[in-house]
ZAGU-413683 format. One record per residue (C-alpha): x, y, z. Coordinates in steps of 0.2 Angstrom, whole numbers, padded with zeros to 4 digits, m for minus. Example, Ala and Ser with C-alpha at 12.3 -4.5 7.8 and 13.67 -1.06 7.14 Angstrom:
2
+-------+-------+-------+
!    xx !    yy !    zz !
+-------+-------+-------+
!  0062 ! m0022 !  0039 !
!  0068 ! m0005 !  0036 !
+-------+-------+-------+
This chain:
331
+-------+-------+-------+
!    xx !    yy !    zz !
+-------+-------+-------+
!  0000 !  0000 !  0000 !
!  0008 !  0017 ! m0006 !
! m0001 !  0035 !  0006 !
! m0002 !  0050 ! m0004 !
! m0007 !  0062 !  0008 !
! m0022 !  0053 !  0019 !
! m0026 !  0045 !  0003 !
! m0022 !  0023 !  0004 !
! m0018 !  0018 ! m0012 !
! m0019 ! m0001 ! m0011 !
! m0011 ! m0015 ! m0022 !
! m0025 ! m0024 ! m0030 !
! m0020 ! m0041 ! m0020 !
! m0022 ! m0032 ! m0002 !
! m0042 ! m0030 ! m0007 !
! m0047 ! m0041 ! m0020 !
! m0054 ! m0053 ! m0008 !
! m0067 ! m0040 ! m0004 !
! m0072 ! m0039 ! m0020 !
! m0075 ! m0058 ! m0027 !
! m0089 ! m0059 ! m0036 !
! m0091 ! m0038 ! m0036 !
! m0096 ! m0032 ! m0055 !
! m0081 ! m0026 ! m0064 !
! m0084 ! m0007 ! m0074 !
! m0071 ! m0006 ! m0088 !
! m0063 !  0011 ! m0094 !
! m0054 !  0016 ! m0109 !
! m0040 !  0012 ! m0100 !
! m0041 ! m0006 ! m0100 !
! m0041 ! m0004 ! m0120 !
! m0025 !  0008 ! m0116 !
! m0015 ! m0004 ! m0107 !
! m0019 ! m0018 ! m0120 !
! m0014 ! m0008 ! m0133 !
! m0006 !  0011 ! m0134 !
! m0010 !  0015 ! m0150 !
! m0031 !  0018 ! m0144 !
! m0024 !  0033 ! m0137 !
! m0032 !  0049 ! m0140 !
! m0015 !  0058 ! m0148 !
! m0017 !  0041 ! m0160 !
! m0032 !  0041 ! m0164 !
! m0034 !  0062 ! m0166 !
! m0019 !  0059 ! m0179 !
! m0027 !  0047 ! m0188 !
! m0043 !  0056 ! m0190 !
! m0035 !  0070 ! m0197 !
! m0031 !  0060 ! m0211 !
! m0047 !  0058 ! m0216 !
! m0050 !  0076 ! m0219 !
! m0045 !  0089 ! m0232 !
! m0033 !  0102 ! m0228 !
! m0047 !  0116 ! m0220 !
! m0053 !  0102 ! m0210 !
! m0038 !  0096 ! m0204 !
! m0034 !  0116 ! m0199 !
! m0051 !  0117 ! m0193 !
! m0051 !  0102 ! m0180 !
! m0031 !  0107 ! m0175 !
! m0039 !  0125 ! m0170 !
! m0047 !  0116 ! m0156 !
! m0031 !  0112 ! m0146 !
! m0037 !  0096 ! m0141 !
! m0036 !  0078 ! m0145 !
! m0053 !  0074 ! m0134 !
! m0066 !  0068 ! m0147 !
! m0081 !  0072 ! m0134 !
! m0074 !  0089 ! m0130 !
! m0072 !  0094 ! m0149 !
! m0091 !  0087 ! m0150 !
! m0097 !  0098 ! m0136 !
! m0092 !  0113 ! m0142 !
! m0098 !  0110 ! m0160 !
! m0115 !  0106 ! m0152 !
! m0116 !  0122 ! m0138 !
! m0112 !  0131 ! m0158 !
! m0126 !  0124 ! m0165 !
! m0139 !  0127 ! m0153 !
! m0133 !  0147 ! m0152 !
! m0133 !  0149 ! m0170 !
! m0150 !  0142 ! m0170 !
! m0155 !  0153 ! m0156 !
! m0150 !  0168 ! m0167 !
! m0156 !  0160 ! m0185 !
! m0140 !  0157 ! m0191 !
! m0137 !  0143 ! m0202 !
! m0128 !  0127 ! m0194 !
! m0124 !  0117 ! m0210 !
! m0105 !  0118 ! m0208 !
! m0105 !  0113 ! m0189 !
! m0117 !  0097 ! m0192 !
! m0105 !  0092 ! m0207 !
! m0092 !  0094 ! m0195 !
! m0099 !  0082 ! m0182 !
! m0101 !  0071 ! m0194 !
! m0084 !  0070 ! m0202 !
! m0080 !  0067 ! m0181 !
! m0090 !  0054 ! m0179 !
! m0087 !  0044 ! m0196 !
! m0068 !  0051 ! m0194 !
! m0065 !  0041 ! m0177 !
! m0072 !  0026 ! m0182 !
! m0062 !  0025 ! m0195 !
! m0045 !  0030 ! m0184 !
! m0053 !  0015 ! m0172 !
! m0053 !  0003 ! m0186 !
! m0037 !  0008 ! m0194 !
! m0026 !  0009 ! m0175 !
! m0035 ! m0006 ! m0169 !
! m0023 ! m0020 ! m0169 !
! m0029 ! m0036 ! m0180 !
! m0033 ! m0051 ! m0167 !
! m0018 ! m0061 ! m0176 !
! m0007 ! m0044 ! m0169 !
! m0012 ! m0045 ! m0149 !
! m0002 ! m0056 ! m0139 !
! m0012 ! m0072 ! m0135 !
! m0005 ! m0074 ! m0117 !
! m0013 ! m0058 ! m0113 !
! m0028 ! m0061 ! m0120 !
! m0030 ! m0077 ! m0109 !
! m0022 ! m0070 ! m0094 !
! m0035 ! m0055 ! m0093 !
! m0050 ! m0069 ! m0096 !
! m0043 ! m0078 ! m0080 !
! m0042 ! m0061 ! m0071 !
! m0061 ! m0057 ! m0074 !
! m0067 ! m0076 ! m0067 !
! m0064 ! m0065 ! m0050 !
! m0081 ! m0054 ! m0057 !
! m0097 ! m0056 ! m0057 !
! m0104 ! m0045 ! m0074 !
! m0094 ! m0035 ! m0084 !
! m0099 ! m0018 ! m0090 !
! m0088 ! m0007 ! m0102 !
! m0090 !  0008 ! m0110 !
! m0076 !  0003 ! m0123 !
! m0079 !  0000 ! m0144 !
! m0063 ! m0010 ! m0148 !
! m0064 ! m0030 ! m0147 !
! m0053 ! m0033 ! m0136 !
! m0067 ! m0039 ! m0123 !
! m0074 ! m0050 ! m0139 !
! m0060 ! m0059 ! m0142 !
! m0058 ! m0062 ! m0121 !
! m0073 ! m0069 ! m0122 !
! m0070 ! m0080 ! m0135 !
! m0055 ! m0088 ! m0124 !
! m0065 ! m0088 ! m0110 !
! m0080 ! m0099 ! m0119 !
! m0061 ! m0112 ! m0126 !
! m0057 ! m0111 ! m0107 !
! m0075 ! m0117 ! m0101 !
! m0077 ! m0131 ! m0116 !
! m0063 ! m0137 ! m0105 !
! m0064 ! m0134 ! m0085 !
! m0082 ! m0134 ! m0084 !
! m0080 ! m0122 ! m0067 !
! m0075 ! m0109 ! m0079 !
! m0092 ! m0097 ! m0080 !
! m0097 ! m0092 ! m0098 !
! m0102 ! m0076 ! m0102 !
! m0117 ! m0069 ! m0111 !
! m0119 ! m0053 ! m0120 !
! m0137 ! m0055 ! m0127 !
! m0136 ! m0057 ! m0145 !
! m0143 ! m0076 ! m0150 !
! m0140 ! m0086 ! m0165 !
! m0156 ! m0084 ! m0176 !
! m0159 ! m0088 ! m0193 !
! m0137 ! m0090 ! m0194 !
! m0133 ! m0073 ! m0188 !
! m0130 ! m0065 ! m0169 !
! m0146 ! m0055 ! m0165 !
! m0149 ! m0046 ! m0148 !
! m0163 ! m0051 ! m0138 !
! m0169 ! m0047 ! m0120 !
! m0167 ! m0059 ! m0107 !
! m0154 ! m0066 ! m0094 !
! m0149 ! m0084 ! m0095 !
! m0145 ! m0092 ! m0076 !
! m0129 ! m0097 ! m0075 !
! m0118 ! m0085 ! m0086 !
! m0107 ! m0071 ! m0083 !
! m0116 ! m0053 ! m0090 !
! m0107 ! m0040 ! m0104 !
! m0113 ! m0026 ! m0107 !
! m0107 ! m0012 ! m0121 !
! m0113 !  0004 ! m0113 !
! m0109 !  0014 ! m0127 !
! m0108 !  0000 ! m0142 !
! m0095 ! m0007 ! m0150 !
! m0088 ! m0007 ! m0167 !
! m0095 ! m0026 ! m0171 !
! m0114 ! m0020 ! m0165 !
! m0123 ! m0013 ! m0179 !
! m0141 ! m0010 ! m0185 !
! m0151 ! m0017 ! m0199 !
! m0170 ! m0013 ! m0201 !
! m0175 ! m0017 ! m0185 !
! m0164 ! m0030 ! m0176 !
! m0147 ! m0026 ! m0169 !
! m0134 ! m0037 ! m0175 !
! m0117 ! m0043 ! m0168 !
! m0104 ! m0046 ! m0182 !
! m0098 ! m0062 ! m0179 !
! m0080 ! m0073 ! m0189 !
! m0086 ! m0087 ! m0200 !
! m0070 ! m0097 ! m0195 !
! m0053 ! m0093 ! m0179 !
! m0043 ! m0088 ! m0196 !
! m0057 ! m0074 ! m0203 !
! m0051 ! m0057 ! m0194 !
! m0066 ! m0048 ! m0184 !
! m0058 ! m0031 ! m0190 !
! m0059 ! m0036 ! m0210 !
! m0078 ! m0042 ! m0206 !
! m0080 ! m0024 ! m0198 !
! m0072 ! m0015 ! m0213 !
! m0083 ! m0022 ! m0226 !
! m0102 ! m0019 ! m0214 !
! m0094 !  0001 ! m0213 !
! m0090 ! m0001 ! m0233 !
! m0108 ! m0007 ! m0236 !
! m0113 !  0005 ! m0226 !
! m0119 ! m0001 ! m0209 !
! m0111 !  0010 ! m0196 !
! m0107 !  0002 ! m0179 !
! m0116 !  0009 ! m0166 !
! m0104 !  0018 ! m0156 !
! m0110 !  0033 ! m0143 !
! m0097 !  0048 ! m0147 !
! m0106 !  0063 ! m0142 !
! m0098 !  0075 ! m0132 !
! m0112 !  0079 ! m0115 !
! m0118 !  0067 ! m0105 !
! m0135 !  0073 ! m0110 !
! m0133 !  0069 ! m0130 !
! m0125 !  0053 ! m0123 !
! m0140 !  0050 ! m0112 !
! m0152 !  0053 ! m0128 !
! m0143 !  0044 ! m0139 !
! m0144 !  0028 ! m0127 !
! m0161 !  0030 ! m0126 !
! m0167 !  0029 ! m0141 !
! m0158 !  0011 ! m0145 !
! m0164 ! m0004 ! m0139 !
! m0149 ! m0014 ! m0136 !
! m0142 !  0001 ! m0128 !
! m0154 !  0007 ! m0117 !
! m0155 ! m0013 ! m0112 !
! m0138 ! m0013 ! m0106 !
! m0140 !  0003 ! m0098 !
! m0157 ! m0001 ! m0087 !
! m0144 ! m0014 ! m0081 !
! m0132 ! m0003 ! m0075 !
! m0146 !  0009 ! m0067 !
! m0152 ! m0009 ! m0058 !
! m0138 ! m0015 ! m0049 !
! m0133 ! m0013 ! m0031 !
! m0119 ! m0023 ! m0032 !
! m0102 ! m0019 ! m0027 !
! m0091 ! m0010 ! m0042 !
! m0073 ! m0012 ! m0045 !
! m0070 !  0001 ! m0060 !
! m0054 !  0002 ! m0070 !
! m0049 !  0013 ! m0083 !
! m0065 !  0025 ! m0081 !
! m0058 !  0045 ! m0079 !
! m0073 !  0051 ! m0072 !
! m0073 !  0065 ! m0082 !
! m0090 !  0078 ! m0083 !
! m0095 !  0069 ! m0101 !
! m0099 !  0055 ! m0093 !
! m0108 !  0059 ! m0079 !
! m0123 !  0049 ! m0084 !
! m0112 !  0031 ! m0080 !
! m0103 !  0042 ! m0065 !
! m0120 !  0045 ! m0058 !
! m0127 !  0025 ! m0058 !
! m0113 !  0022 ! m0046 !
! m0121 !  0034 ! m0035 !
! m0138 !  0026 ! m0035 !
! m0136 !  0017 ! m0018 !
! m0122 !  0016 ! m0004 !
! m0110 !  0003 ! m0009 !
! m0093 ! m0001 ! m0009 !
! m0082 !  0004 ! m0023 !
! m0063 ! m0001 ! m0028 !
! m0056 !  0014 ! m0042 !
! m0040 !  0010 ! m0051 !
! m0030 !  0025 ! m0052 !
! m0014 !  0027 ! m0065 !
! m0001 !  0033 ! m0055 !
!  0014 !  0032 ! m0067 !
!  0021 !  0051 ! m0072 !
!  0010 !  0056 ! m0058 !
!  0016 !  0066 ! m0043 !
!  0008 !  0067 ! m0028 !
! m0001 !  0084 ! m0032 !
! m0009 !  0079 ! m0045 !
! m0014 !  0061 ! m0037 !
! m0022 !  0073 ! m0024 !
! m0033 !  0079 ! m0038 !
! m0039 !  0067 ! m0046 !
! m0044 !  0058 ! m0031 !
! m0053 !  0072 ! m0027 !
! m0061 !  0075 ! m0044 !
! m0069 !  0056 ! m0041 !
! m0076 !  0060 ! m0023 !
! m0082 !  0073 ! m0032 !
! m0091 !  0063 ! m0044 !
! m0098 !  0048 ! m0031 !
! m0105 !  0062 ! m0020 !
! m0117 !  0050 ! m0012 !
! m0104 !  0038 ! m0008 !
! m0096 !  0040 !  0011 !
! m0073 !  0039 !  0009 !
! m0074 !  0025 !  0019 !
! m0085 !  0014 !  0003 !
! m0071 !  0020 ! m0009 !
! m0054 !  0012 ! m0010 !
! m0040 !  0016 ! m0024 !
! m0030 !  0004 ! m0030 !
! m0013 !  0003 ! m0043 !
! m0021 !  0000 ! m0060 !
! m0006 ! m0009 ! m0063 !
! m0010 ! m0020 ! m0049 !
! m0025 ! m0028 ! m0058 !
! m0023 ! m0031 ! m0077 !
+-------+-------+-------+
């Protein structure tokens, strides 16, 4: 256990047996620590390329690589210029070529499953047996592929838990439906995923025909033909609320996170005011919560801050409920 000030920050090991069985929230930072490249300098970079020169100037005048804060301020311009009557053509243009701009850095940046190191993939699906269901706010398919090796690891140790994320063979293809089935570990995409997409009126899960057909490729030709993934980008908790709510899958998976009272362990998650809508679920009933903080290039002030930013956040939560840990500790 390192202090910083009167804050304990704990070594995973020292509380984990606190939390067996607790739900487990993952952050962007899980996706981080997998894989750099997801990293918002990366992915901002790569989105520039899919602009022309005046975007790309455009974007840069910013002076930030945060997709959601970019978003918000486009969207606080749109709703003043409508106040005043002006025309908001380029500023919806310019959402749009954020939104179709980051998937495409997503799926560009995103390492193809034949890239990521097998061990760790295994090693993180042994690490999340200690959960009880997982939630994530993460679009990559990292998580996919995890469960994959948790389903091989199953089919042989029958102790091993399989999970479920809600989309049920039908007709040859992965179709969500409503419903928990006893026995299985819950996932839930709180904000999509890049291999959830929409067709008429069913949501579909892209699924590989065979272990050699790259998830990735499959994604590549459904944006090609035009099916978009769905993939909540915007940049206020509120148009992230709205957005949630009016798709079905999404708002399924979000009802769940409203309803549980169970203890959280939450890595990777910053917190940050965009999100206040997950922040505020946590907040819902007194429980106990273990926070991950990334401590490295930190110093103590600003370990301080952060920390303080989060009690901030779980307002309804009394200090003694919350306990930070090393996220190097856990994954």
């Amino acid at each position: 256990m390192r202090t910083v000030g009167d804050i304990k920050i704990y070594h995973w090991s020292e509380i984990q047996d606190s939390f067996r069985e607790a739900d487990i929230f993952l952050g962007n930072g899980f996706s981080i620590n997998i894989n750099n490249a997801l990293n918002y300098r990366s992915l901002f970079d790569r989105f520039l390329t899919y602009l022309d020169s005046a975007d790309q100037l455009m974007f840069k005048r910013f002076n930030t690589t945060n997709f959601e804060g970019i978003q918000t301020e486009l969207s606080n311009a749109i709703e003043v210029n409508r106040i005043f009557g002006q025309d908001v053509n380029k500023q919806e243009a310019a959402i749009k070529n954020l939104k179709h701009g980051l998937i495409g850095a997503v799926r560009d940046l995103h390492p193809s499953y034949s890239q990521i190191d097998p061990n760790t993939i295994f090693q993180i699906s042994q690490k999340l047996d200690w959960f009880g269901n997982i939630y994530t706010t993460n679009y990559d398919t990292f998580l996919y592929h995890i469960t994959l090796a948790t389903l091989d690891r199953a089919k042989r140790n029958n102790s091993v838990k399989k999970n479920q994320d809600f989309f049920r063979n039908e007709c040859g293809r992965l179709t969500f439906k409503e419903g928990v089935l006893s026995g299985l570990r819950c996932i839930y995409y709180l904000h999509g995923a890049l291999f959830i997409r929409t067709e008429a009126n069913e949501i579909i899960k892209i699924s590989r025909g065979s272990r050699t057909q790259e998830l990735l490729e499959l994604i590549k030709l459904q944006v090609h033909l035009g099916y978009l993934p769905v993939f909540v980008s915007e940049g206020t908790t509120e148009r992230k609320t709205e957005t949630i709510s009016k798709n079905r899958y999404l708002s399924y998976c979000f009802e769940a996170l409203k309803a549980s009272f169970k203890d959280f362990v939450i890595y990777g998650f910053s917190f940050s005011k965009c999100d206040d809508h997950i922040s505020e679920q946590f907040n819902n009933c007194r429980r106990r919560l273990a926070i991950s903080i990334y401590t490295k290039g930190l110093n103590e002030s600003q370990i301080q801050k952060y920390v303080k930013g989060v009690e901030e956040r779980l307002y309804r939560n009394r200090s003694t409920d919350l306990k930070f840990y090393d996220s190097s500790t856990l994954f």
